[in-house]
TORZA-618103 format. One record per residue: x, y, z of N, C-alpha, C in turn; chain. Coordinates in Angstrom, 2 decimals. Atoms other than C-alpha are relative to their C-alpha. Last residue first. Layout:
N
ATOM      nc1      nc2      nc3     cac1     cac2     cac3      cc1      cc2      cc3  cadena
ATOM        X        Y        Z        X        Y        Z        X        Y        Z       A
...
This chain:
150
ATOM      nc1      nc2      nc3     cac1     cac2     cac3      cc1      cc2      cc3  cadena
ATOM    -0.70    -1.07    -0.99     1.32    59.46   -50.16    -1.11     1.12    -0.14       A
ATOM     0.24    -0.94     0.95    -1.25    56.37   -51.32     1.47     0.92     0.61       A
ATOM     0.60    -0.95    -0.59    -0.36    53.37   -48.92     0.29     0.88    -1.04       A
ATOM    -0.34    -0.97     0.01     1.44    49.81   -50.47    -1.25     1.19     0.41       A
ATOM     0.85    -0.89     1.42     0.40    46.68   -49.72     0.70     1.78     0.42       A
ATOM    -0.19    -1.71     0.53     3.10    44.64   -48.21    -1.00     0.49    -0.48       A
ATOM     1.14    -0.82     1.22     2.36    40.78   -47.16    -0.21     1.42     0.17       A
ATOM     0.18    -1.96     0.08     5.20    39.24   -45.03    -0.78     0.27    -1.28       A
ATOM     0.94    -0.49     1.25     5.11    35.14   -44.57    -0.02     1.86     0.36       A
ATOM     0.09     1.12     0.87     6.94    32.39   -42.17    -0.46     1.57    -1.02       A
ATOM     0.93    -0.45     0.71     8.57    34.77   -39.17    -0.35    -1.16    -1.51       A
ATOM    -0.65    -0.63     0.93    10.34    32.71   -36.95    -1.47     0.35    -0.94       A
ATOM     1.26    -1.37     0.62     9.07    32.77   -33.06     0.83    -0.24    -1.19       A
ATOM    -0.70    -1.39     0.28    11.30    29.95   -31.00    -1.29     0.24    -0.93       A
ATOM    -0.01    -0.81    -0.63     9.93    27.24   -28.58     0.35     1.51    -0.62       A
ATOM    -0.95     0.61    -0.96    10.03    24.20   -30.67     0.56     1.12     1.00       A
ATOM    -0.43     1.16     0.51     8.04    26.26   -33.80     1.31    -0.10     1.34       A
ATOM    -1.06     0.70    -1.18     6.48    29.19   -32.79    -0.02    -1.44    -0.37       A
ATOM    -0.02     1.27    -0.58     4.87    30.49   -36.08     1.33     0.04     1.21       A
ATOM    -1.39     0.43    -0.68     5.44    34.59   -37.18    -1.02    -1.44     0.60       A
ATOM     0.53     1.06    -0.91     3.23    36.17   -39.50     1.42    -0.80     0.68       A
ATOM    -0.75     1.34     0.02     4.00    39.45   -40.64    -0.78    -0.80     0.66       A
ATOM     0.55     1.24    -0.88     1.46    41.75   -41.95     1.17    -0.63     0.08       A
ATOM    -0.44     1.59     0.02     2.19    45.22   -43.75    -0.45    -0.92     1.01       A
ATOM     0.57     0.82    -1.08     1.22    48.76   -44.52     0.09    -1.61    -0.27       A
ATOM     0.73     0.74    -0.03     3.41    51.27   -46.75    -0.83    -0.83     1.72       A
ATOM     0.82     0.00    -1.01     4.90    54.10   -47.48    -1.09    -1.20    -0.09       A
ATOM     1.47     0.56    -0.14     7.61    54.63   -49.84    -0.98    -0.41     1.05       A
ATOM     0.77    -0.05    -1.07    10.59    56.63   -50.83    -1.16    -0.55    -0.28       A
ATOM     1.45     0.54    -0.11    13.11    56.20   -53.19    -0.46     0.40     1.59       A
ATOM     0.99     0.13    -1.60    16.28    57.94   -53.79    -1.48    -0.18    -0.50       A
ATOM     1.07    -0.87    -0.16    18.23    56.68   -57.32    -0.16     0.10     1.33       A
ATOM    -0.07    -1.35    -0.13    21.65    55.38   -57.37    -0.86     0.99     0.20       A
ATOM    -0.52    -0.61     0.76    20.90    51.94   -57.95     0.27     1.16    -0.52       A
ATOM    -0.24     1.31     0.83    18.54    51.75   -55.32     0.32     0.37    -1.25       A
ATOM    -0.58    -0.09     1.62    18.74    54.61   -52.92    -0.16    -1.47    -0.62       A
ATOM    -1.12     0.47     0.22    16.79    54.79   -49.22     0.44     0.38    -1.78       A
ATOM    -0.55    -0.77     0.90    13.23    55.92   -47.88     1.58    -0.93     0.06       A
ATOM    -1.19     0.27     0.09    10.66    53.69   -45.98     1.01     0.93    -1.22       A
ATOM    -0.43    -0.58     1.07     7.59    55.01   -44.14     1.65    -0.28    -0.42       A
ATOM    -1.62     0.10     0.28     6.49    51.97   -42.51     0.08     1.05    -0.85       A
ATOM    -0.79    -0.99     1.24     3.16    51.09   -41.32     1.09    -0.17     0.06       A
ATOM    -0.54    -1.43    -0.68     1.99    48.33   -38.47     0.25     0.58    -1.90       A
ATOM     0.36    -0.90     1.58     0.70    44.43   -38.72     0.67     1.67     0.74       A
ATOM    -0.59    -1.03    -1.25     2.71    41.40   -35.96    -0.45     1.37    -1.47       A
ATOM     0.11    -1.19     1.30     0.34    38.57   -36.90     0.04     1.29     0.90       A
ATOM    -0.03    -1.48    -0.53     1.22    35.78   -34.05    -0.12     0.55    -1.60       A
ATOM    -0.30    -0.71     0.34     0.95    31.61   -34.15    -0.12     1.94    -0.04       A
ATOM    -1.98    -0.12     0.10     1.59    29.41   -31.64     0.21     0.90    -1.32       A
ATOM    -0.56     1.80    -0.65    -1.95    29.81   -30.10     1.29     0.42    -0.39       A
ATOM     0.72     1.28     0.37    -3.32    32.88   -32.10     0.48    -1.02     0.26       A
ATOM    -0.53     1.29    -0.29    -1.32    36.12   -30.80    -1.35    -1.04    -0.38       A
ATOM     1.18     0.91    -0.22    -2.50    39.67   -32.56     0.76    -1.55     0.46       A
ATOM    -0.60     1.19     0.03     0.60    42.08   -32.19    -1.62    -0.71     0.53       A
ATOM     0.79     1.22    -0.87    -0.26    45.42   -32.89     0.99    -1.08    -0.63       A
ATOM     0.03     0.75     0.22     2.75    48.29   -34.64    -1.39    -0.68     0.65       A
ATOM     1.01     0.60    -0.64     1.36    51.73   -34.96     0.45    -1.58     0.19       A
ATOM     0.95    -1.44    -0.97     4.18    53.53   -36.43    -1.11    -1.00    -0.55       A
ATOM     1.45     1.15     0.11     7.37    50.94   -37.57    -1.05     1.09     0.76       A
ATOM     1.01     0.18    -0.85    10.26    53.75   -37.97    -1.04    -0.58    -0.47       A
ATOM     1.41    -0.93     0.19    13.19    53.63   -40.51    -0.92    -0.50     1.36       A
ATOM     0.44     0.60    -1.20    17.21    53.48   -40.91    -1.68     0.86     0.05       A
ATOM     0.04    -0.90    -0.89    17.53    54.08   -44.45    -0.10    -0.39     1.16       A
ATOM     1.48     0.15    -1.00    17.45    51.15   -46.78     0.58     1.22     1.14       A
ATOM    -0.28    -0.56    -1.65    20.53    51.01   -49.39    -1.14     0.36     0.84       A
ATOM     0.85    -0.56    -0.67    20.19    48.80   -52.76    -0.06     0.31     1.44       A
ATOM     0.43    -1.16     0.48    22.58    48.49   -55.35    -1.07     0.28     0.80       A
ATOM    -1.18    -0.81    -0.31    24.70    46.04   -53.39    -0.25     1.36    -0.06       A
ATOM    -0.60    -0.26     2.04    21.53    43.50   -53.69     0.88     1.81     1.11       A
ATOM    -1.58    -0.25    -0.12    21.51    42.00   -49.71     0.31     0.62    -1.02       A
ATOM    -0.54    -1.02    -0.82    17.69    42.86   -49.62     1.39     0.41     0.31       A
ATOM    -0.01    -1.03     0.19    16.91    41.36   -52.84     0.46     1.15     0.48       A
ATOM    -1.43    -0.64     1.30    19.02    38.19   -52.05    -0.29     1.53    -0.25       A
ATOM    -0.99    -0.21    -0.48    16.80    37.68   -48.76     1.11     0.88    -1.15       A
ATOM     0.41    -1.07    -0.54    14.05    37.78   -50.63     0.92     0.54     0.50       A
ATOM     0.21    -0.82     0.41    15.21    35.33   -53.18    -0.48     1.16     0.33       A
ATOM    -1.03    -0.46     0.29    16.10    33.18   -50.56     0.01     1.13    -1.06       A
ATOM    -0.53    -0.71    -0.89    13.05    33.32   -48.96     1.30     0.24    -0.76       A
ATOM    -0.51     0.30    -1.15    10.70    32.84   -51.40     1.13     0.45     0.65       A
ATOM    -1.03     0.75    -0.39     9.00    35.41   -53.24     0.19    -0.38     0.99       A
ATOM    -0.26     0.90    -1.34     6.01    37.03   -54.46     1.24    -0.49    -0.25       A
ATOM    -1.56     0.65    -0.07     4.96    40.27   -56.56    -0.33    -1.20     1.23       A
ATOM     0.35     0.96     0.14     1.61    41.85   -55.95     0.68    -1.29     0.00       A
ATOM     0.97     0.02     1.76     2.69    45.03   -56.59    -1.09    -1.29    -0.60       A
ATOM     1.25    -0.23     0.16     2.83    45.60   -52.60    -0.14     0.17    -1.62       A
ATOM    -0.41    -1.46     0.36     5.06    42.75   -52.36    -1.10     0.81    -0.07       A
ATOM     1.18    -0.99     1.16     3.78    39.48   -51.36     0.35     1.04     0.23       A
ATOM     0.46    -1.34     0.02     6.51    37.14   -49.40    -0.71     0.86    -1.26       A
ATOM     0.93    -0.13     1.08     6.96    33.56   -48.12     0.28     1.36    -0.02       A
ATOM    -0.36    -1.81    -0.32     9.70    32.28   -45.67    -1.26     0.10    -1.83       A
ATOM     1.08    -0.03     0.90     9.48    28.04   -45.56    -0.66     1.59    -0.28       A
ATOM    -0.61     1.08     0.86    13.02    27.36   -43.74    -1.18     0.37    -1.60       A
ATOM     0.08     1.52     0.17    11.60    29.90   -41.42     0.30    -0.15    -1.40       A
ATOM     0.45     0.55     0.89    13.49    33.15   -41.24    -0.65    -1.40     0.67       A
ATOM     1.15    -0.74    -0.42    14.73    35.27   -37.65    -1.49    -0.53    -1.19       A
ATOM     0.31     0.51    -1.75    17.95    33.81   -38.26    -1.67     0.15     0.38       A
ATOM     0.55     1.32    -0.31    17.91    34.66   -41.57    -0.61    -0.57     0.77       A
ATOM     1.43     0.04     1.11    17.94    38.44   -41.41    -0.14    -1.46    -0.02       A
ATOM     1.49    -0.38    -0.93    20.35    37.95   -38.52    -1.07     0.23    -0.62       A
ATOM     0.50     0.78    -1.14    22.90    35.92   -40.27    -1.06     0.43     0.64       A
ATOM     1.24     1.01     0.28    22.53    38.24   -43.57    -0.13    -0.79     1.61       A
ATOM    -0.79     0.81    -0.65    23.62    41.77   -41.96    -1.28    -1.80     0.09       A
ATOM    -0.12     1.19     0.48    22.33    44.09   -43.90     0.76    -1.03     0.15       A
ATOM    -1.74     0.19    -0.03    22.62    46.79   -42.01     0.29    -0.92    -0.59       A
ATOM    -1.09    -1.06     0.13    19.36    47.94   -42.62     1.44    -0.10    -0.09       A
ATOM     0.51    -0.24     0.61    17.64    44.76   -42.39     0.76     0.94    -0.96       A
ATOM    -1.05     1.21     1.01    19.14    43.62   -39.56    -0.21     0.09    -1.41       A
ATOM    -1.11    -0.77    -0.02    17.68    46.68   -37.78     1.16    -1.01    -1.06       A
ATOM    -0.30    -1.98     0.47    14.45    45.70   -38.98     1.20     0.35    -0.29       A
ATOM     0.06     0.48     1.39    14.94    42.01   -37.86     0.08     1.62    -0.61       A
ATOM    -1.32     0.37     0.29    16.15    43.73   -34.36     0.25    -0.57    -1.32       A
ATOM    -0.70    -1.17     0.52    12.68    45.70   -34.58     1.58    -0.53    -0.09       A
ATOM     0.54    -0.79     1.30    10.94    42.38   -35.30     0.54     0.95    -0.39       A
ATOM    -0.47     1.63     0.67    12.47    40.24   -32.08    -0.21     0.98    -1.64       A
ATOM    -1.35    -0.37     0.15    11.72    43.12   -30.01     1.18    -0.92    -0.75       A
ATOM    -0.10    -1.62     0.44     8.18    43.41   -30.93     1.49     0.39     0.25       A
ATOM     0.12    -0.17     1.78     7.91    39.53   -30.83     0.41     1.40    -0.47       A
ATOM    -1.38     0.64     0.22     9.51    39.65   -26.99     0.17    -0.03    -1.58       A
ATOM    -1.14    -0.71    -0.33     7.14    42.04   -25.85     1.02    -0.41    -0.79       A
ATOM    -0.01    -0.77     1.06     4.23    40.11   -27.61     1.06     1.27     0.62       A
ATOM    -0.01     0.45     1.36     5.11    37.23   -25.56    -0.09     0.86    -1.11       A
ATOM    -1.49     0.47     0.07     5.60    38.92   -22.45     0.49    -0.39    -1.31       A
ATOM    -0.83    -1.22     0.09     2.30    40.78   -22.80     1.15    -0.29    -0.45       A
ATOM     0.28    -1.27     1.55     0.34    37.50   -23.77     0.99     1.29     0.21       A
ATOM     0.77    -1.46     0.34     1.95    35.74   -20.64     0.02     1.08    -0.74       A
ATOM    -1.30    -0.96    -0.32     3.48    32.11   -21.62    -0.95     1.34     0.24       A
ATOM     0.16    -1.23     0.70     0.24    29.71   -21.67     0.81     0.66     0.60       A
ATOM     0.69    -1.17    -0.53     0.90    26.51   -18.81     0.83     1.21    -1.21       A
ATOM     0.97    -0.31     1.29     2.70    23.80   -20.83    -1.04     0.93     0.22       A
ATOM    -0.97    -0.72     1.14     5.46    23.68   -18.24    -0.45     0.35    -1.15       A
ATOM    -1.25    -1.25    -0.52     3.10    24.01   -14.56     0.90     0.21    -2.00       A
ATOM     0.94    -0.92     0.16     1.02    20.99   -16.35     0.75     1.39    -0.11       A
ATOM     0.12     0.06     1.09     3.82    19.02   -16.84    -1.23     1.14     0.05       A
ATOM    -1.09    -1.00     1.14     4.99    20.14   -13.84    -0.25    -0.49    -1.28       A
ATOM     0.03    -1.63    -0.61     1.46    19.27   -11.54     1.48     0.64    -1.21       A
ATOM     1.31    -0.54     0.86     0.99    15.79   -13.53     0.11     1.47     0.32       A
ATOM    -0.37    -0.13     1.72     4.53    14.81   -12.69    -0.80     0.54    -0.77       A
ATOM    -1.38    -0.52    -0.09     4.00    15.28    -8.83    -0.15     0.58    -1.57       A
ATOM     0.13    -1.32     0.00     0.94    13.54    -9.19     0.52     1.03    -0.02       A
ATOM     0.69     0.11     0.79     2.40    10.31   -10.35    -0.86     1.56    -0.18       A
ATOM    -0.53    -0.02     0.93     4.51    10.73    -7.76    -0.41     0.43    -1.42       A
ATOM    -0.16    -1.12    -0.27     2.18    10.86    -5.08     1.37     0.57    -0.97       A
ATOM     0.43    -1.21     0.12     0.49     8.14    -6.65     0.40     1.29    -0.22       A
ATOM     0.25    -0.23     1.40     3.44     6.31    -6.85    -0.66     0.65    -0.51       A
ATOM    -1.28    -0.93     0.44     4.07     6.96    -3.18     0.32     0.20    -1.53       A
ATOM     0.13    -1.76    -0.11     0.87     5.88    -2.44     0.62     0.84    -0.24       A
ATOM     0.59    -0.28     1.25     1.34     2.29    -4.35    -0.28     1.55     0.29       A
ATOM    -0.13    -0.31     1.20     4.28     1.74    -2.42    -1.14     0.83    -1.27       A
ATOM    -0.56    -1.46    -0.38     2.51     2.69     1.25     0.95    -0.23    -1.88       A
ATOM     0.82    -1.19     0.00     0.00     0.00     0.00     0.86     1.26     0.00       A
């Protein structure tokens, strides 16, 4: 008897931290951590610094331009490393962060100015990322651009 109570009390033990480790991370924390996870993609962006633009990729990276345009990741990636094209350092204005279980849609503006192939551009747009938690980490899977009138 005193074995089988101690198995119980075991048994319960295990049920309380499994519970305790699959207990919901807190929404704030979580969309703290996406919003600083996004502006360091940003900044990686700018500086074009590929490891951290990756890093921050899933394997399966989608993207809709605002012409309509799409590409995968590596070809997204490539656009942003092209030699002929320089990105300003820029501000996200209004970001939200909607959370859906393991996945998040982080939407906001962007007025973006820079040179590509010697020209200055400027543009203004509104966007969606989606970001999946996959094995505890956040990578973004999909960015959809539409562009804003000026």
């Amino acid at each position: 008897m005193t074995t089988r109570l101690a198995s119980l009390g075991l048994t319960i033990a295990c049920a309380v931290l499994v519970a305790a480790c699959a207990a919901p991370a807190d929404p704030r924390s979580t969309e703290q951590q996406l919003i600083a996870q996004a502006d360091a993609w940003d900044k990686a962006i700018v500086r074009k610094d590929r490891a951290a633009i990756e890093s921050n990729m899933a394997s399966r990276f989608f993207h809709i331009g605002g012409d309509g345009s799409t590409s995968e990741r590596d070809e997204f990636v490539a656009d942003l490393l092209d030699p002929e094209l320089s990105i300003d350092p820029y501000a996200v204005e209004d970001l939200r962060v909607r959370l859906h279980g393991d996945t998040a849609l982080l939407s906001a503006t962007t007025r973006m100015t820079g040179r590509y192939k010697g020209k200055p551009f400027e543009t203004h747009y509104r966007y969606i990322d989606t970001y999946v938690r996959e094995n505890g980490h956040w990578k973004i899977v999909a960015v959809q651009i539409t562009q804003l009138k000026k």
